[in-house]
PyMOL commands that place a pseudoatom at each C-alpha (Angstrom):
pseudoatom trace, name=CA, resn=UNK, resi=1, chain=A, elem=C, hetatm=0, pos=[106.447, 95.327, 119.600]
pseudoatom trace, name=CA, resn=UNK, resi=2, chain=A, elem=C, hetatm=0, pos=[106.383, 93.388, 122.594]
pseudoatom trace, name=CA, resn=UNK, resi=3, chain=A, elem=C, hetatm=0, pos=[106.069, 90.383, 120.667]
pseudoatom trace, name=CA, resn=UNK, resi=4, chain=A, elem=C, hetatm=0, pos=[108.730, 90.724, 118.568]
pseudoatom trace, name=CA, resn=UNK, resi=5, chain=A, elem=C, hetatm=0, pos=[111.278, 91.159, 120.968]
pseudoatom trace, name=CA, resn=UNK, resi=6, chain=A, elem=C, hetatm=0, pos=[110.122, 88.188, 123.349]
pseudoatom trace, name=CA, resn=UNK, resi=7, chain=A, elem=C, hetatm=0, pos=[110.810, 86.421, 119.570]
pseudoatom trace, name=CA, resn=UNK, resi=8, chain=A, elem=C, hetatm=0, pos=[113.780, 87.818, 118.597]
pseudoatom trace, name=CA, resn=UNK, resi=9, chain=A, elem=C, hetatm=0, pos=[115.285, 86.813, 122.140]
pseudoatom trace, name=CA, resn=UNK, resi=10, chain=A, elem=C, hetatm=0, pos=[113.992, 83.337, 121.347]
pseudoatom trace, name=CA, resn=UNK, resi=11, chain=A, elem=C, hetatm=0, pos=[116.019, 83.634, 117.872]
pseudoatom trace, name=CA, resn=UNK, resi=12, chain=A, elem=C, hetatm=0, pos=[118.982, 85.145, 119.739]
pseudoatom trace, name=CA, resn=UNK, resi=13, chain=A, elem=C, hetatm=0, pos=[118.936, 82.620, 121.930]
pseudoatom trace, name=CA, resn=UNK, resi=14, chain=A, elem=C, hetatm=0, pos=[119.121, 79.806, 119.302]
pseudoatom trace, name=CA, resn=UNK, resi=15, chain=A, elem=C, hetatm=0, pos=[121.796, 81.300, 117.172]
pseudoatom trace, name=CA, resn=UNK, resi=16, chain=A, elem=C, hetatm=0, pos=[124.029, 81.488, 120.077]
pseudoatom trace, name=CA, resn=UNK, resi=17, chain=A, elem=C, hetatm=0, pos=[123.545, 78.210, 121.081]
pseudoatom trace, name=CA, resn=UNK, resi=18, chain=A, elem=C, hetatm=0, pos=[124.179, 77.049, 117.443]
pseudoatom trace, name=CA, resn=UNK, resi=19, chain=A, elem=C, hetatm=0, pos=[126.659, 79.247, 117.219]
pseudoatom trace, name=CA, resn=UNK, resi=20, chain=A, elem=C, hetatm=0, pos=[125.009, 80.273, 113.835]
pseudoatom trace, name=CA, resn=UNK, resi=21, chain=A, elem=C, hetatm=0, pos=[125.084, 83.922, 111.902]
pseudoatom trace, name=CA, resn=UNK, resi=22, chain=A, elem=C, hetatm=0, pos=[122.157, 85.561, 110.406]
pseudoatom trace, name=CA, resn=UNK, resi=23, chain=A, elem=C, hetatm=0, pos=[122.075, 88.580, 107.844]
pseudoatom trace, name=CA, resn=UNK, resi=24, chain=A, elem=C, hetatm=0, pos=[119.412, 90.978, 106.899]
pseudoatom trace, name=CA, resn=UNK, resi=25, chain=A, elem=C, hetatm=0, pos=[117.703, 92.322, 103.582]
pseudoatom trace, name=CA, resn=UNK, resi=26, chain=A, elem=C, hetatm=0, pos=[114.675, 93.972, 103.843]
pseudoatom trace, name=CA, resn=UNK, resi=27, chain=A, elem=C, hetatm=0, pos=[112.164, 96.977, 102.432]
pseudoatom trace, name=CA, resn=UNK, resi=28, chain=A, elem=C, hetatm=0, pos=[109.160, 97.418, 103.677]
pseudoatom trace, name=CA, resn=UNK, resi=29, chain=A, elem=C, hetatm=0, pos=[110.384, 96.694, 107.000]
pseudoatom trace, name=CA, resn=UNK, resi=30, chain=A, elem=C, hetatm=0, pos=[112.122, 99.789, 107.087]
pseudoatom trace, name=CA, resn=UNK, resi=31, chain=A, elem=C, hetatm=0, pos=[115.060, 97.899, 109.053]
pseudoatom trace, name=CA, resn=UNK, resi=32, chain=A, elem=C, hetatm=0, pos=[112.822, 96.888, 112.051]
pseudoatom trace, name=CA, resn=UNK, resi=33, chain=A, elem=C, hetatm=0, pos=[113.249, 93.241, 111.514]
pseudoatom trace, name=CA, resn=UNK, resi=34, chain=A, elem=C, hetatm=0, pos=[117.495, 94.055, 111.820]
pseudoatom trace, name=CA, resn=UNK, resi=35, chain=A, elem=C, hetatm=0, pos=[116.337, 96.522, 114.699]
pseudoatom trace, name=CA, resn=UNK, resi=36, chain=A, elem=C, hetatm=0, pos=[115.024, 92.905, 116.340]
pseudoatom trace, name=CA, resn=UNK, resi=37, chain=A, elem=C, hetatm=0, pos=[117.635, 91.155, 115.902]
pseudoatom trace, name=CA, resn=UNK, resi=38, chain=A, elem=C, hetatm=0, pos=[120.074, 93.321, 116.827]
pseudoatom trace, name=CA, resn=UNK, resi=39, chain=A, elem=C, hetatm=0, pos=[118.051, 94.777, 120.363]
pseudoatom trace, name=CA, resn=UNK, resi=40, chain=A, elem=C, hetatm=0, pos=[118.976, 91.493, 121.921]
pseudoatom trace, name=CA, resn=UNK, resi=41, chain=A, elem=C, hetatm=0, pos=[122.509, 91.446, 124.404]
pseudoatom trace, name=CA, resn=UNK, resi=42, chain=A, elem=C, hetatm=0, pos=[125.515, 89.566, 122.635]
pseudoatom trace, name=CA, resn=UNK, resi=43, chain=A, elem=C, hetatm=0, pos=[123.907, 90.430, 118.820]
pseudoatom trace, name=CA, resn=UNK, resi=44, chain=A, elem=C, hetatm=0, pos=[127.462, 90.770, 117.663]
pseudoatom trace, name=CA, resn=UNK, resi=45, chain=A, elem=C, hetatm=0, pos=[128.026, 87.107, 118.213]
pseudoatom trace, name=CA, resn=UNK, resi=46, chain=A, elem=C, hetatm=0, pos=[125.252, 86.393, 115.562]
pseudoatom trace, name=CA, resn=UNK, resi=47, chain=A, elem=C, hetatm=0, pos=[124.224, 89.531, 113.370]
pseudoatom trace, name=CA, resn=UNK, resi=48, chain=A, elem=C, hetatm=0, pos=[126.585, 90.026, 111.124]
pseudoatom trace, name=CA, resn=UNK, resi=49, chain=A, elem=C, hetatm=0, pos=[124.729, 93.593, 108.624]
pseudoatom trace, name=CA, resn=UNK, resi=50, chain=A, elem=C, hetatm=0, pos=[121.825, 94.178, 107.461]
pseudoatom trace, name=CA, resn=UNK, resi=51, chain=A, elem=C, hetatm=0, pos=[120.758, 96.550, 104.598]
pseudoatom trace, name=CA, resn=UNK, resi=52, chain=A, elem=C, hetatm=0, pos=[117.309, 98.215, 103.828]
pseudoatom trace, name=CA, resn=UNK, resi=53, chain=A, elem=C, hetatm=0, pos=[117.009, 98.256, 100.190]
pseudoatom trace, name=CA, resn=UNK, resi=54, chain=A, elem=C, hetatm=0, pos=[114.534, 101.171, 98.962]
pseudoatom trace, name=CA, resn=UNK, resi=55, chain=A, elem=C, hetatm=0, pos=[115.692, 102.127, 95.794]
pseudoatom trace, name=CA, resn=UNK, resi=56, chain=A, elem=C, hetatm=0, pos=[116.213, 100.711, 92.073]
pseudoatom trace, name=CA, resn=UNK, resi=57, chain=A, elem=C, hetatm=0, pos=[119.967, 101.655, 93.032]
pseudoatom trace, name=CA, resn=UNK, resi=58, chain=A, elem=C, hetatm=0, pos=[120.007, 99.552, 95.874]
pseudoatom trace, name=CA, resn=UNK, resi=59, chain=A, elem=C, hetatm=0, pos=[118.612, 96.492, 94.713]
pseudoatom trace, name=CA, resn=UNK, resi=60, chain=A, elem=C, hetatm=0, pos=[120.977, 96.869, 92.023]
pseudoatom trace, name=CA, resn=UNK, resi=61, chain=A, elem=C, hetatm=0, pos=[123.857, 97.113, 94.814]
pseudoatom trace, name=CA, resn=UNK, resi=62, chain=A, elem=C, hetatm=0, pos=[122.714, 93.494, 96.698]
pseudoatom trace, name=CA, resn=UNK, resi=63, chain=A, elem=C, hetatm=0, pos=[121.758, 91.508, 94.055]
pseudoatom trace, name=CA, resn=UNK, resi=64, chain=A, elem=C, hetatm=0, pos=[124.183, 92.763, 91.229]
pseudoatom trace, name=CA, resn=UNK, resi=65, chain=A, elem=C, hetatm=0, pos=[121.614, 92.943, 88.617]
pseudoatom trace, name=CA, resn=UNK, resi=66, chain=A, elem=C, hetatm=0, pos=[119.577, 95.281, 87.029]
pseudoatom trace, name=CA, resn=UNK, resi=67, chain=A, elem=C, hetatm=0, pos=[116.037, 95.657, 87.249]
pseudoatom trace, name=CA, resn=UNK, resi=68, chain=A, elem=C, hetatm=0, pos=[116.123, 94.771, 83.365]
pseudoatom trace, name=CA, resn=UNK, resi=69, chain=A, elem=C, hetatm=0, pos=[117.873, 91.428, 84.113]
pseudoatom trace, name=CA, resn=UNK, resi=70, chain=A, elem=C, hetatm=0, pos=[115.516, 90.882, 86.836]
pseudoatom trace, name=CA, resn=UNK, resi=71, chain=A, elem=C, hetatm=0, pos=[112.386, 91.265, 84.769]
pseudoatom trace, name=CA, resn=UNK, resi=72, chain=A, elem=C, hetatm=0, pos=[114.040, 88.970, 81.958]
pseudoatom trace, name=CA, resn=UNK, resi=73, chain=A, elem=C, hetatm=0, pos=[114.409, 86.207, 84.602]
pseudoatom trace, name=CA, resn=UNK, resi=74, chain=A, elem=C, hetatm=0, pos=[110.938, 86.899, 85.862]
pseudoatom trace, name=CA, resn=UNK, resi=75, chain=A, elem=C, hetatm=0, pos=[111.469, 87.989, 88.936]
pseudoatom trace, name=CA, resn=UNK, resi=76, chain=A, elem=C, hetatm=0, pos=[109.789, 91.412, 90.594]
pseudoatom trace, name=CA, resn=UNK, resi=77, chain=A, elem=C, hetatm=0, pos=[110.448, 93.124, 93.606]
pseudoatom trace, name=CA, resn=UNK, resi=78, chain=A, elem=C, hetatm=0, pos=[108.035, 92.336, 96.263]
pseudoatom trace, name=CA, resn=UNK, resi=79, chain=A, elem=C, hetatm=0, pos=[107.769, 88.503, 95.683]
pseudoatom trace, name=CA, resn=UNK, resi=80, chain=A, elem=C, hetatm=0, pos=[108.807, 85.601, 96.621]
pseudoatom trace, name=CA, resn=UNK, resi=81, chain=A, elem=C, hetatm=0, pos=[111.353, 84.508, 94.585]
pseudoatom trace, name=CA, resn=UNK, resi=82, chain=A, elem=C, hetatm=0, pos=[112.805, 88.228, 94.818]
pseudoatom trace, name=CA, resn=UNK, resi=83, chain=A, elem=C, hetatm=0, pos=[113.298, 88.185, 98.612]
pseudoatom trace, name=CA, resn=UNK, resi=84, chain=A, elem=C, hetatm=0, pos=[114.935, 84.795, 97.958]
pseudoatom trace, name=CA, resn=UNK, resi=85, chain=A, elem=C, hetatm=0, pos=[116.873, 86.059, 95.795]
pseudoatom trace, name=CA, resn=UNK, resi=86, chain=A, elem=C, hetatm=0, pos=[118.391, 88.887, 98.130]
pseudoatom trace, name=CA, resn=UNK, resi=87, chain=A, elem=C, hetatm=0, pos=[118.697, 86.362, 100.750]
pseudoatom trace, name=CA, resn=UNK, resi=88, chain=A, elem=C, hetatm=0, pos=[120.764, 84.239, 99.087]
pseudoatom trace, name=CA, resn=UNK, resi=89, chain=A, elem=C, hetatm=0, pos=[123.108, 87.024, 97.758]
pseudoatom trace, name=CA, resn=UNK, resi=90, chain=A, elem=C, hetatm=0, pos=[122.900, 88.312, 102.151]
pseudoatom trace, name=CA, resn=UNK, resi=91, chain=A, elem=C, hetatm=0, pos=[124.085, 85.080, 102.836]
pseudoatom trace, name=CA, resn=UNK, resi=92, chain=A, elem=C, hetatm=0, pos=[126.909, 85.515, 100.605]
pseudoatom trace, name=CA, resn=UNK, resi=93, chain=A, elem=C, hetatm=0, pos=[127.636, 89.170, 100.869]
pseudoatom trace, name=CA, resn=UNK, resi=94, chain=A, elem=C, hetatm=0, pos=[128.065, 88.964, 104.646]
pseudoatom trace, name=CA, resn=UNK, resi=95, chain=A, elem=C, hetatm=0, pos=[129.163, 84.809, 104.921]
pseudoatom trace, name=CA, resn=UNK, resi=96, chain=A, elem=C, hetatm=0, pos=[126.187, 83.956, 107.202]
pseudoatom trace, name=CA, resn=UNK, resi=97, chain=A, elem=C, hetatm=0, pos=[124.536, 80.575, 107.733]
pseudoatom trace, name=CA, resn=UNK, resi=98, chain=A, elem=C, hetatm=0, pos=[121.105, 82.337, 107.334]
pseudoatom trace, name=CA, resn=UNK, resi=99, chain=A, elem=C, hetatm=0, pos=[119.853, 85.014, 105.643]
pseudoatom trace, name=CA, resn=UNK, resi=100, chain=A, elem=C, hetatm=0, pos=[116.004, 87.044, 105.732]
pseudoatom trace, name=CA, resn=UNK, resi=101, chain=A, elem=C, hetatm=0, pos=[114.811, 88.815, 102.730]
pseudoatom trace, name=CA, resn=UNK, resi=102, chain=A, elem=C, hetatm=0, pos=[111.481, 91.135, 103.060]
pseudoatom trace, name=CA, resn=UNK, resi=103, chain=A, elem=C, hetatm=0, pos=[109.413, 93.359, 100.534]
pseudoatom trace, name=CA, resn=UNK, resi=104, chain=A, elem=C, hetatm=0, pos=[106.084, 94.521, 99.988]
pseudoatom trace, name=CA, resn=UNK, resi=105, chain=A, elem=C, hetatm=0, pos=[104.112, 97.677, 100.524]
pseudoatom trace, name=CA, resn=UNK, resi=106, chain=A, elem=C, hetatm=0, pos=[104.031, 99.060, 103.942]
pseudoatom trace, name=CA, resn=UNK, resi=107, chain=A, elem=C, hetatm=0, pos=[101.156, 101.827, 102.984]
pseudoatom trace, name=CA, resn=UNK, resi=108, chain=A, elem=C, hetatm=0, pos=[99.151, 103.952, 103.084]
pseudoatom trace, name=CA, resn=UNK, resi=109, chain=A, elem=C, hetatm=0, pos=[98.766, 102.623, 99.370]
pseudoatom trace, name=CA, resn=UNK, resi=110, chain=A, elem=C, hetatm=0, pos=[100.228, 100.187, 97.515]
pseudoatom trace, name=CA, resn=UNK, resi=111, chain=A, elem=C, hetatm=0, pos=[103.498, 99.223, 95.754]
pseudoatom trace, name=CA, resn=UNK, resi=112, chain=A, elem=C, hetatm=0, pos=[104.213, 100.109, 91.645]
pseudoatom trace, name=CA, resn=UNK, resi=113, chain=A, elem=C, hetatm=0, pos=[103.717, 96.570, 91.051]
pseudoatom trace, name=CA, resn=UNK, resi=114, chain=A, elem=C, hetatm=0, pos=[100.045, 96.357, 91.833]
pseudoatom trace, name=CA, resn=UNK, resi=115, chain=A, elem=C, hetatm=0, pos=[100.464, 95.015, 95.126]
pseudoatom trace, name=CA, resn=UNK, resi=116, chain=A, elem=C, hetatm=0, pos=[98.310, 96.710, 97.946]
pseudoatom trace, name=CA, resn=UNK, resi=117, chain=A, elem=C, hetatm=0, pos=[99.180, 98.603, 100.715]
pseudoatom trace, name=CA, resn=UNK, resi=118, chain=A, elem=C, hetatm=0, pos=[99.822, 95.930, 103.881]
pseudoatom trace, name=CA, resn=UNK, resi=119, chain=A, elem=C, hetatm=0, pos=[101.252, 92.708, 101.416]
pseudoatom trace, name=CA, resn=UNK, resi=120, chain=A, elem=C, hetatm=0, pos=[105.149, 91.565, 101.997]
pseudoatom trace, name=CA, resn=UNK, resi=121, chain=A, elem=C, hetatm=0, pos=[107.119, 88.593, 100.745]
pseudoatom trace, name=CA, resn=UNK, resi=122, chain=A, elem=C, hetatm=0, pos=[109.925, 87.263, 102.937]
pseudoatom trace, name=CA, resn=UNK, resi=123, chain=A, elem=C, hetatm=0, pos=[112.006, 84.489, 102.804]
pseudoatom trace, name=CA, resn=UNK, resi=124, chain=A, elem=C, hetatm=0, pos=[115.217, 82.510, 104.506]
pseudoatom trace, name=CA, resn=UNK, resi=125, chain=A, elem=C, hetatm=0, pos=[118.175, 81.630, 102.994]
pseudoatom trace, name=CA, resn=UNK, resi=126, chain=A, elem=C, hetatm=0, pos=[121.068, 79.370, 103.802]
pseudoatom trace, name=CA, resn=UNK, resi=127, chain=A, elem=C, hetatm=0, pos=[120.878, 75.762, 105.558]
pseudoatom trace, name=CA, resn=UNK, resi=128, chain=A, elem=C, hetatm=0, pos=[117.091, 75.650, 104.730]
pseudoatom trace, name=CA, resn=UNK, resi=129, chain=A, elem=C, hetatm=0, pos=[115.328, 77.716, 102.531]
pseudoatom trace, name=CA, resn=UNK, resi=130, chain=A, elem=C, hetatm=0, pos=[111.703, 79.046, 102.614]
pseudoatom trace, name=CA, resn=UNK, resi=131, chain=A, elem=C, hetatm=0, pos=[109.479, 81.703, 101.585]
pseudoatom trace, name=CA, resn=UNK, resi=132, chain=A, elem=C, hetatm=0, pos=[106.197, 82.839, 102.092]
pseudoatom trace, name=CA, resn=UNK, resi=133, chain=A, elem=C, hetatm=0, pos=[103.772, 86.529, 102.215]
pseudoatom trace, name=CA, resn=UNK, resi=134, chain=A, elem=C, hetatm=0, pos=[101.087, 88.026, 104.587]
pseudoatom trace, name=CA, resn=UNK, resi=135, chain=A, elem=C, hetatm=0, pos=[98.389, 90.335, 103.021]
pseudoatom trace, name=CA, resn=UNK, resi=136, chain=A, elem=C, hetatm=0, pos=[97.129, 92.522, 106.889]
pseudoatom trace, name=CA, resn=UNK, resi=137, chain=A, elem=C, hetatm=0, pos=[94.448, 94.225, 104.805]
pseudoatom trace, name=CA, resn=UNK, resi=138, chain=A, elem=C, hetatm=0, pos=[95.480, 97.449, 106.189]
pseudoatom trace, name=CA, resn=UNK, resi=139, chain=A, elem=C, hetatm=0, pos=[96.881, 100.708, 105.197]
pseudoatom trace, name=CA, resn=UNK, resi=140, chain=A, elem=C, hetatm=0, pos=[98.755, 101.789, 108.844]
pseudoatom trace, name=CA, resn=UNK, resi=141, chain=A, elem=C, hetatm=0, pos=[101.936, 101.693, 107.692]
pseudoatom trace, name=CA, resn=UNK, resi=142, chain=A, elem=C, hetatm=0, pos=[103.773, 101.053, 110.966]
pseudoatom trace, name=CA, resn=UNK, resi=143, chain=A, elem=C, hetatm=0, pos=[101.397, 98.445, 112.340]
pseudoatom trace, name=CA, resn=UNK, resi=144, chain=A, elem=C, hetatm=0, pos=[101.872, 96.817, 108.658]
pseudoatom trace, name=CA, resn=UNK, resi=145, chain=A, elem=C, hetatm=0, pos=[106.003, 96.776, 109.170]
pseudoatom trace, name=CA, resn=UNK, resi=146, chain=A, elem=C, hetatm=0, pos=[105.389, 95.443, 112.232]
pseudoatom trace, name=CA, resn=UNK, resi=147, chain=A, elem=C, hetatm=0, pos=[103.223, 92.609, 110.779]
pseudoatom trace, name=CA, resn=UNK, resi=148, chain=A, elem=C, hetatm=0, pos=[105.698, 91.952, 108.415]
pseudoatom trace, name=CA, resn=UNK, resi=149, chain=A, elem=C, hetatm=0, pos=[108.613, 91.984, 110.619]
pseudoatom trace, name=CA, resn=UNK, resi=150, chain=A, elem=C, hetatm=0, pos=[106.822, 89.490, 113.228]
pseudoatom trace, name=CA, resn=UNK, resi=151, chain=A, elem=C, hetatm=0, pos=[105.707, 87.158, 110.245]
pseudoatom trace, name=CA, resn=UNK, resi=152, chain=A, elem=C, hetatm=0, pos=[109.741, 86.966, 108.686]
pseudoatom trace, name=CA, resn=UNK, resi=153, chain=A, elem=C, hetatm=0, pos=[110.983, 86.231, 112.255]
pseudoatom trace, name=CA, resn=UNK, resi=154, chain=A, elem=C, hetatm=0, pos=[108.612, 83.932, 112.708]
pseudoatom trace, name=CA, resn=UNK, resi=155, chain=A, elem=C, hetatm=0, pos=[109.353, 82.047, 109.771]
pseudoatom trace, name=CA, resn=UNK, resi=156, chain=A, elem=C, hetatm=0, pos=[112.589, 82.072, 110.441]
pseudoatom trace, name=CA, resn=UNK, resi=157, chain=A, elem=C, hetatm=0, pos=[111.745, 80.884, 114.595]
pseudoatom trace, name=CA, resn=UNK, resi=158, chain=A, elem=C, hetatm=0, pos=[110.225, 77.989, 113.514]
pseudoatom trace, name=CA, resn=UNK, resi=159, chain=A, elem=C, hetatm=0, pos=[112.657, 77.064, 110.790]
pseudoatom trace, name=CA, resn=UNK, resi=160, chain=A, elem=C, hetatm=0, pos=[115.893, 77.216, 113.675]
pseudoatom trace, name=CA, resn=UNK, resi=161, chain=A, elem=C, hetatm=0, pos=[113.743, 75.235, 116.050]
pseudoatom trace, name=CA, resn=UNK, resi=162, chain=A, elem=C, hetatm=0, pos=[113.613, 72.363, 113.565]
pseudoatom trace, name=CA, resn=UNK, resi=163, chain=A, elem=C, hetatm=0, pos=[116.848, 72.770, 112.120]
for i in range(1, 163): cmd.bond("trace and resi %d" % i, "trace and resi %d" % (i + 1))
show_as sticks, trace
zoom trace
């Protein structure tokens, strides 16, 4: 955890400087990568809400579709162009300049989508956009939404530092 704090400050640090927003959408994550954010002095001047989105109902609420409409566009929860997808509806929900989407399968087992235990998408919307997944090969779920929180903030670390 140590780590992502030191990072989050780092993120803090460059939002504020930027004077830049960031919003939050994740799942697996259980809310730890908002947690991050959000643990570092002066958070109101850049985190503007978060949501953890568990439940068909949910991802219904952010994105404004329904899981049928999702699946006709091809798009599945826990993947890439899903946590993009949240992202960019974050960045519009709350009026952010960034956004970070996260899902996947914490553990102990795996997702109803086939994906196994330890595998997350995330992504970040707004002035840039990227995505990308880690597979820990583990089935500890809290050392797996740790993982997954470290690997979405660093994504988006190294995307403010070259912004």
């Amino acid at each position: 955890m140590n780590n992502i704090v030191k990072l989050s400050s780092e993120i803090a640090n460059l939002l504020r400087k930027n004077k830049e927003t960031v919003s939050v959408v994740e799942s697996s994550s259980g809310g730890l990568i908002s947690s991050a954010l959000l643990s570092q002095e002066g958070a109101s001047a850049y985190y503007m809400g978060g949501q953890v989105i568990y439940t068909l109902q949910s991802i219904r609420a952010i994105t404004d579709l329904r899981i049928r409409e999702l699946k006709e566009k091809n798009i599945r929860s826990s993947s890439e162009p899903f946590v993009l997808l949240i992202a960019q509806k974050a960045c519009g929900l709350y009026e952010t300049d960034w956004a970070i989407g996260e899902s996947g399968a914490a553990g102990p087992s795996g997702n109803g989508y086939g994906d196994p235990a330890g595998y997350s998408c995330f992504s970040v919307a707004g002035k840039k956009e990227k995505t990308s997944h880690i597979y820990t090969n583990s089935e500890i779920r809290i050392e797996n939404m740790e993982a997954f929180t470290k690997a979405a903030l660093e994504q988006f670390f190294e995307i403010l530092k070259t912004n």
